[in-house]
BAPA-199507 format. One record per residue (C-alpha): x, y, z. Coordinates in steps of 0.25 Angstrom, whole numbers, padded with zeros to 4 digits, always signed. Layout:
XYZ ...
END
This chain:
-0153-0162-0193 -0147-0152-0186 -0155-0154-0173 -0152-0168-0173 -0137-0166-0174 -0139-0154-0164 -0146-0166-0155 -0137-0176-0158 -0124-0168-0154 -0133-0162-0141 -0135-0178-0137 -0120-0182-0139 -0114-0170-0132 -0124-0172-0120 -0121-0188-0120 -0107-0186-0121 -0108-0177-0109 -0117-0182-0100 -0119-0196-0104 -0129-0200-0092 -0139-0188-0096 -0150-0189-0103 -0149-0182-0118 -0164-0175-0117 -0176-0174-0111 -0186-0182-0121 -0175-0193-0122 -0174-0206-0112 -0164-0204-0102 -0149-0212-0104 -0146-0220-0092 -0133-0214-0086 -0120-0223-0086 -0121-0230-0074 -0108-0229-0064 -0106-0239-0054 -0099-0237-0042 -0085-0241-0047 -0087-0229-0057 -0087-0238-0069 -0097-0235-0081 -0106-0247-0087 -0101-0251-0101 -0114-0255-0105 -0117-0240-0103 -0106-0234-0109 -0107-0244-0122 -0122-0239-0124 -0117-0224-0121 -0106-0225-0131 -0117-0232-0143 -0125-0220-0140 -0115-0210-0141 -0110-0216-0155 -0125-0217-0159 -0126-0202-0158 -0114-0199-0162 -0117-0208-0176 -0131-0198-0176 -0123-0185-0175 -0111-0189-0185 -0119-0187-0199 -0122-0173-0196 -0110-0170-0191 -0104-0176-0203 -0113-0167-0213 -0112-0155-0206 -0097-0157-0206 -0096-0159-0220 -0107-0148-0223 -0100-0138-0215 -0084-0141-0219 -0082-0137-0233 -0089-0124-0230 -0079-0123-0220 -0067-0125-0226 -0071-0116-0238 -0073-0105-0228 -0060-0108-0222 -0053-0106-0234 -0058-0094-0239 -0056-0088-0225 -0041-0092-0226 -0040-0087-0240 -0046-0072-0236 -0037-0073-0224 -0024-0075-0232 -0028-0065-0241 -0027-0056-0230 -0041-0053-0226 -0042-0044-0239 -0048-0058-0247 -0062-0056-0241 -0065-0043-0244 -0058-0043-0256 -0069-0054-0262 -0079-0047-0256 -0078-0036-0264 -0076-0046-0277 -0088-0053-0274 -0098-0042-0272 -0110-0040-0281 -0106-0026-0285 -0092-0027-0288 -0093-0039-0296 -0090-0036-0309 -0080-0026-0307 -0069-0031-0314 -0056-0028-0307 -0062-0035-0294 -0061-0048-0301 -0058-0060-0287 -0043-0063-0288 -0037-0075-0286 -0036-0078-0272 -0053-0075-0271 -0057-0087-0281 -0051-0102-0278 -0045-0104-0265 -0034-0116-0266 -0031-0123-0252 -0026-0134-0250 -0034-0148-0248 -0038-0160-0252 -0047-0166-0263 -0059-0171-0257 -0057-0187-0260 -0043-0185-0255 -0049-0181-0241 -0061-0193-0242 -0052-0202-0247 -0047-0202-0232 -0059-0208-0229 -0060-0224-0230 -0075-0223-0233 -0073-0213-0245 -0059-0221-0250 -0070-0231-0251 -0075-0226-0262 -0063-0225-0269 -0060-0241-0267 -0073-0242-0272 -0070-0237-0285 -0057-0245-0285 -0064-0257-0283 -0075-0253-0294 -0062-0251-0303 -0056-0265-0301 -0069-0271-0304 -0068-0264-0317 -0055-0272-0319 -0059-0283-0315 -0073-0284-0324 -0064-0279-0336 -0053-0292-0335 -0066-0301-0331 -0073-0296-0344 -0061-0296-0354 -0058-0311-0347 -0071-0315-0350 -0073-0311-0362 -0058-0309-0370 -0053-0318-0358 -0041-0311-0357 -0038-0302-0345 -0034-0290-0352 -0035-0273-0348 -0035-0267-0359 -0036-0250-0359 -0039-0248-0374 -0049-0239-0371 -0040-0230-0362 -0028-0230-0374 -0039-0226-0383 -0044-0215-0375 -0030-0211-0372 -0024-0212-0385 -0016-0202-0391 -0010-0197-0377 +0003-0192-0383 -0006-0180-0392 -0012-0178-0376 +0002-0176-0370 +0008-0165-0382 -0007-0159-0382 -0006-0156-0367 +0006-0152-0366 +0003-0141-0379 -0009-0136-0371 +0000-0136-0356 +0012-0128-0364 +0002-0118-0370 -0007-0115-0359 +0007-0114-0349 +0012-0103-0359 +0002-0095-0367 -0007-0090-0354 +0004-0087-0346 +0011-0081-0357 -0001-0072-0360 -0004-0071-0346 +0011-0064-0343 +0012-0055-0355 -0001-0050-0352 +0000-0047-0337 +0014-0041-0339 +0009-0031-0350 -0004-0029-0346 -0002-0015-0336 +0007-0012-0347 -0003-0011-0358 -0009+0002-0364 -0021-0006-0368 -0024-0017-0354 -0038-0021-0360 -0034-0023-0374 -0020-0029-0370 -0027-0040-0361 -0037-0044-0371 -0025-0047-0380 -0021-0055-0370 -0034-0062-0365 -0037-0064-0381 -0023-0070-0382 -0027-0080-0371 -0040-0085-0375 -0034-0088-0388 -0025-0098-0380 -0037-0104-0374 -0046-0105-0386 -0035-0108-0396 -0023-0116-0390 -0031-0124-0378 -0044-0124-0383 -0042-0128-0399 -0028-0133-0396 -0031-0144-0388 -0044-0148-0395 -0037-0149-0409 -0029-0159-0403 -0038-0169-0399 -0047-0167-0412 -0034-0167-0421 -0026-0180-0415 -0042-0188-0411 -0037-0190-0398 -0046-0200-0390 -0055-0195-0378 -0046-0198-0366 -0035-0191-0374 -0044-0179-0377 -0049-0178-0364 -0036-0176-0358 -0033-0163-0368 -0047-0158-0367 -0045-0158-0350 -0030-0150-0351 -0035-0140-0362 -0047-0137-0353 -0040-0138-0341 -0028-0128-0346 -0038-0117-0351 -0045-0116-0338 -0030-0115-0332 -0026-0104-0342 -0039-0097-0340 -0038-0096-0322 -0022-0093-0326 -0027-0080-0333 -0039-0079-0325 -0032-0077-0312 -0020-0070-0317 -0026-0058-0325 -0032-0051-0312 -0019-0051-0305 -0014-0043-0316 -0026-0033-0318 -0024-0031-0304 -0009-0030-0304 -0009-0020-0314 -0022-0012-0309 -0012-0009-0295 +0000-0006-0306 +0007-0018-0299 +0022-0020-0305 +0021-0034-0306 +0014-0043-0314 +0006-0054-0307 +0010-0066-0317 +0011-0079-0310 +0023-0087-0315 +0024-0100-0324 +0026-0109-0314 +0013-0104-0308 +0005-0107-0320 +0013-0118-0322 +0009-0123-0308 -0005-0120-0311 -0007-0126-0325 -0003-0140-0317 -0012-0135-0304 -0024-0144-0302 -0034-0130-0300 -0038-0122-0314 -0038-0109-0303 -0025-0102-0307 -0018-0097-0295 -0001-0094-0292 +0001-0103-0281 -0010-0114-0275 -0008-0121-0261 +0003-0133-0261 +0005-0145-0254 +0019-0147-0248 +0022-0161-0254 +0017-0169-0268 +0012-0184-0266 +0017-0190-0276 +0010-0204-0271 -0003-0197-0270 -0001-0190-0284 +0002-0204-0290 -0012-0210-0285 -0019-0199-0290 -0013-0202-0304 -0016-0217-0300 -0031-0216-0300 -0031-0207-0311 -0028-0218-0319 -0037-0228-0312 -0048-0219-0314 -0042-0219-0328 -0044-0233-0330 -0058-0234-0320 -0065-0226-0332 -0057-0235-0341 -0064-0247-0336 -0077-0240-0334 -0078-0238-0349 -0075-0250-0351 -0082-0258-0342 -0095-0250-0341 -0097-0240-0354 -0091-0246-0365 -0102-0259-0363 -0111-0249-0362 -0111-0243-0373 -0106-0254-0381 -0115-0264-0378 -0127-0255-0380 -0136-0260-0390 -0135-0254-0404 -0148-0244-0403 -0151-0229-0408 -0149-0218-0399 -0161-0220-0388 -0168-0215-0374 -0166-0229-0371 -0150-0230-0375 -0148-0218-0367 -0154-0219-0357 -0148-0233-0355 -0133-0228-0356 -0136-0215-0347 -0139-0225-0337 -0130-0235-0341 -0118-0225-0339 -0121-0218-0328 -0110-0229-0318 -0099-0226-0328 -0103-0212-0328 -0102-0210-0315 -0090-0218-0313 -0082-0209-0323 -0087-0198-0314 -0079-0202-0304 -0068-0206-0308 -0065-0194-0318 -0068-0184-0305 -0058-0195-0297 -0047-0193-0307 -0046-0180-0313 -0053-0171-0301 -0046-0179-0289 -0034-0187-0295 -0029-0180-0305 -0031-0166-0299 -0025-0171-0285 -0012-0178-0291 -0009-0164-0299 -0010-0157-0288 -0003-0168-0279 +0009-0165-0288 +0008-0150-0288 +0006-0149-0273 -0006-0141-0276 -0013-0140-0265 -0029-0137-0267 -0036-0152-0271 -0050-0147-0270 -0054-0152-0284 -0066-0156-0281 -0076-0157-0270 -0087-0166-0264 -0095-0165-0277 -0100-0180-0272 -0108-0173-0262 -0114-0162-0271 -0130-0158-0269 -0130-0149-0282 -0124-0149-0294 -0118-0134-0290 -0109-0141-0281 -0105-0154-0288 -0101-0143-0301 -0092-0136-0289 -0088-0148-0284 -0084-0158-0294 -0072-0151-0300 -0068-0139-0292 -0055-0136-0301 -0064-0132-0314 -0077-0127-0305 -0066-0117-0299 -0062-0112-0311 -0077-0111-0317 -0080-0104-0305 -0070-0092-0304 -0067-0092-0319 -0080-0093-0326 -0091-0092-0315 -0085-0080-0307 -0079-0076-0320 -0092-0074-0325 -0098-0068-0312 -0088-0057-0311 -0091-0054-0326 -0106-0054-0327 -0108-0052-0310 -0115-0060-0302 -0130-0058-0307 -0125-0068-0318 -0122-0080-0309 -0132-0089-0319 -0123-0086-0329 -0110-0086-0325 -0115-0102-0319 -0120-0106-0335 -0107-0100-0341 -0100-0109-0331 -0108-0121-0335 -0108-0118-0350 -0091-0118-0348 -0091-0131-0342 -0101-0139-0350 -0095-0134-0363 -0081-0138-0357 -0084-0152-0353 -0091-0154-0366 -0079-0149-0374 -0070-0160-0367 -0079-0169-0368 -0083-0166-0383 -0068-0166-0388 -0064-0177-0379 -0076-0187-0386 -0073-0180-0398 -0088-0177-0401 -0099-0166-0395 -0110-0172-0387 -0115-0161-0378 -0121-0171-0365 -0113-0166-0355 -0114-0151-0360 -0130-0153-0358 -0128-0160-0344 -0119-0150-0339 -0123-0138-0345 -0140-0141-0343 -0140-0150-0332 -0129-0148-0326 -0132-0132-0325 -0148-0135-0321 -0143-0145-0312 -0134-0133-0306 -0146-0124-0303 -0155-0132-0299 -0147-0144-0290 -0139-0131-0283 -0133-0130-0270 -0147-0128-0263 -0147-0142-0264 -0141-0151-0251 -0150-0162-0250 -0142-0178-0252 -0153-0179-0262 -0146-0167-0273 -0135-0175-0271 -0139-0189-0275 -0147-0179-0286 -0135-0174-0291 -0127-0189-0292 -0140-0193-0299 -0139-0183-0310 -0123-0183-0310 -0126-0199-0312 -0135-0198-0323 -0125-0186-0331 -0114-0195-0331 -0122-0207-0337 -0128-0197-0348 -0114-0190-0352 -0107-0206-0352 -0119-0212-0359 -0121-0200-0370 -0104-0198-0372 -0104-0213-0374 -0114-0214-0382 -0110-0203-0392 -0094-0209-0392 -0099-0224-0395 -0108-0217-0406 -0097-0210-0412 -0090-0224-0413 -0100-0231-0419 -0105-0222-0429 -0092-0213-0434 -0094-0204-0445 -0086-0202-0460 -0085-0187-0460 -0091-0182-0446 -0093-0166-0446 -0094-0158-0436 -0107-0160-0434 -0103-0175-0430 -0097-0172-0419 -0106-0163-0413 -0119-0173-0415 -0122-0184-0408 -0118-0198-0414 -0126-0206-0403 -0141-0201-0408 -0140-0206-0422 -0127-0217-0423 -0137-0231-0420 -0123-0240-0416 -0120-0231-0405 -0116-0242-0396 
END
């Protein structure tokens, strides 16, 4: 590939240079352009000419095109990290050096700082950038146009057989209902996590080179905080939706903050405490507490990387903040229709049989399209539109929320690319973390300890959001997913891992829709009396004969 591009470049440079020479030796000679005498050139020549430069150039364009986008994002990281080292001085590279090294690894008071682990610039998110482009704004009409064909088939369907031409959203007020407990149980969990860390964080860093007793004096403290996590975020928020049976929508929206605000308290600490050891190790006299509005700032921030000041733009949008909001809500109501239009028949219609190979196989198959719809329209509205309209209004100026996870050859890089906010902070904060701790032999490790985290939190949301325990997505995405990780790694850059790993990102979305729908529709059908505990932690769908 490379020597014909090389060929291919040599041939247009020669022709564009000496268009009457021959290109080589075992090739037929070009006939020169004729001149005539009156020193004009024959169109006919120069036509053919002109075709034969653009045929070439059409050769040479592909390459070109991979190599640029091979090569650019290489580029740019590199250039980014060389302007961080410089702005620190020179002093950054060495500095990480030194922190990086096999041997002193786990020596404790060399843990990286701050300005070594996310670096924030500003730029674009991805689909901003291609949405320049008519052919990938394509796509988006696309799906617009899929969406008015929902509404369309809805009014046809309820003409047809009602014939009235009604919307109705019941399914949206039911799985919205209840929003007021939402609103006062958000703003309990924003209050508390905006006082008690920062008020524990203050007391401590201001007392702590004061303290007879440092070690004992900061387990005080960091027990003081883990009880604010565990008891007041973790139970807190959890005993609402089960106390007040809050329907999934409603509870998804609690589960998301609670988990959100406890990874933002955790980087607050996180990042802070090593300032302090530090300041006090060089008996600095003051303190390195960031101030409220910082945090303040932070808590709103569309990043879970704690840092005092990020990069801002000059001016807010408000027009472009109100479009993101906009298809916020049209996603809202795309899923709405897809529900309606493609599950619920599903399901519904389904014939009344036991729990079979044959029924599922037919509903894992049956929901993959809607699977895969959700897929995109849940990354479109939290990961591009939400996150870009928050930053928007907070001028904050780093959008790299997620990267080209479309173009992934391994699952490694669709799990660093799909949503960068929380791979960042499962990457400094429980991978490197772990590293530092353990060192690096226990690199296996420190990987299973991440996947573990994350498959045990996306089973939490989803089990309290659904309001029963049905481990599918744990076993895809601690098993599968993992395997998938080792074995389908980076090594691989064949077009043929990619259409592998759309495939098997296919098919996972058609299992966790199918078995989640099948367990919730089981649950309607066949309610228990008096469930225990043990209810709610066994499949319904295996045994209830009137699932659907």
């Amino acid at each position: 590939m490379v020597g014909k591009e090389i060929s291919l470049r040599n041939r247009l440079s020669k022709s564009s240079e000496n268009p009457g020479e021959e290109e080589d030796e075992g090739s037929p000679a070009k006939e020169p352009l004729e001149t005539p005498s009156d020193g004009r050139v024959d169109i006919k020549q120069l036509m053919a000419k002109k075709r034969q430069l653009t045929v070439e150039a059409e050769e040479l364009k592909p390459f070109f095109m991979k190599e640029v986008g091979t090569h650019f994002d290489d580029f740019v990281t590199n250039l980014i990290e060389k302007s961080a080292s410089l702005d620190n001085g020179g002093c950054a590279l060495t500095t990480f050096s030194v922190l990086e090294g096999e041997k002193n690894h786990r020596a404790k008071d060399l843990r990286a700082p701050p300005e070594h682990g996310k670096i924030f610039v500003i730029r674009q998110s991805l689909l901003d950038e291609l949405f320049e482009v008519d052919h990938i704004r394509t796509i988006y009409h696309m799906f617009i146009a899929l969406l008015i064909i929902f509404i369309l088939s809805t009014l046809v369907v309820d003409y047809i057989d009602e014939g009235r031409l009604v919307l109705e959203f019941s399914m949206i007020s039911y799985a919205f209902g209840k929003f007021y407990i939402v609103i006062w149980t958000w703003w309990a969990m924003f209050l508390s996590t905006l006082v008690f860390p920062y008020f524990l964080f203050q007391q401590w860093a201001r007392s702590y080179s004061k303290s007879s007793y440092p070690a004992m004096y900061s387990f005080f403290y960091c027990l003081l905080f883990m009880v604010f996590q565990i008891g007041v975020l973790g139970f807190g928020p959890a005993y609402a939706i089960l106390a007040y049976t809050l329907p999934p929508a409603s509870r998804s929206i609690i589960i998301l903050e609670q988990i959100r605000l406890i990874m933002k308290a955790h980087s607050f600490v996180r990042e802070n405490v090593p300032r302090v050891l530090n300041s006090a190790k060089e008996k600095s006299r003051t303190v390195p507490v960031p101030t409220v509005n910082q945090y303040l700032y932070f808590l709103f921030a569309p990043t879970l990387i704690y840092r005092d000041s990020y990069p801002r733009t000059p001016t807010v949008r408000w027009g472009y903040v109100a479009m993101q909001f906009a298809q916020v809500f049209g996603c809202l109501f795309y899923v709405y229709y897809i529900f309606e239009r493609l599950c619920i028949p599903l399901f519904r219609n389904i014939k009344q049989e036991p729990f079979s190979a044959r029924v599922l196989v037919l509903c894992v198959f049956n929901s993959i399209l809607p699977g895969v719809l959700i897929l995109f329209l849940v990354f479109f509205a939290l990961l591009h539109c939400w996150l870009n309209a928050f930053a928007e209004m907070l001028r904050f100026g780093d959008r790299m929320f997620y990267k080209d996870w479309w173009n992934s050859t391994s699952y490694s890089n669709y799990y660093r690319t799909w949503n960068v906010v929380v791979h960042d902070w499962l990457y400094y904060y429980a991978y490197k973390d772990f590293l530092w701790f353990f060192t690096k032999r226990f690199r296996p490790a420190a990987m299973l300890a991440v996947f573990a985290v994350s498959a045990v939190v996306h089973e939490y949301a989803l089990a309290l959001s659904l309001s029963f325990f049905y481990p599918v997505l744990f076993v895809l995405f601690m098993f599968f997913g993992m395997a998938f990780n080792f074995i389908v790694n980076d090594s691989r850059k064949r077009p043929i891992w990619n259409v592998m790993m759309w495939t098997s990102l296919f098919a996972g979305n058609g299992v966790i829709l199918c078995f989640y729908s099948q367990e919730w529709y089981a649950r309607q059908h066949c309610p228990l009396k008096n469930p225990t505990f043990l209810d709610y932690i066994r499949p319904r769908s295996w045994t209830c004969r009137y699932v659907f």
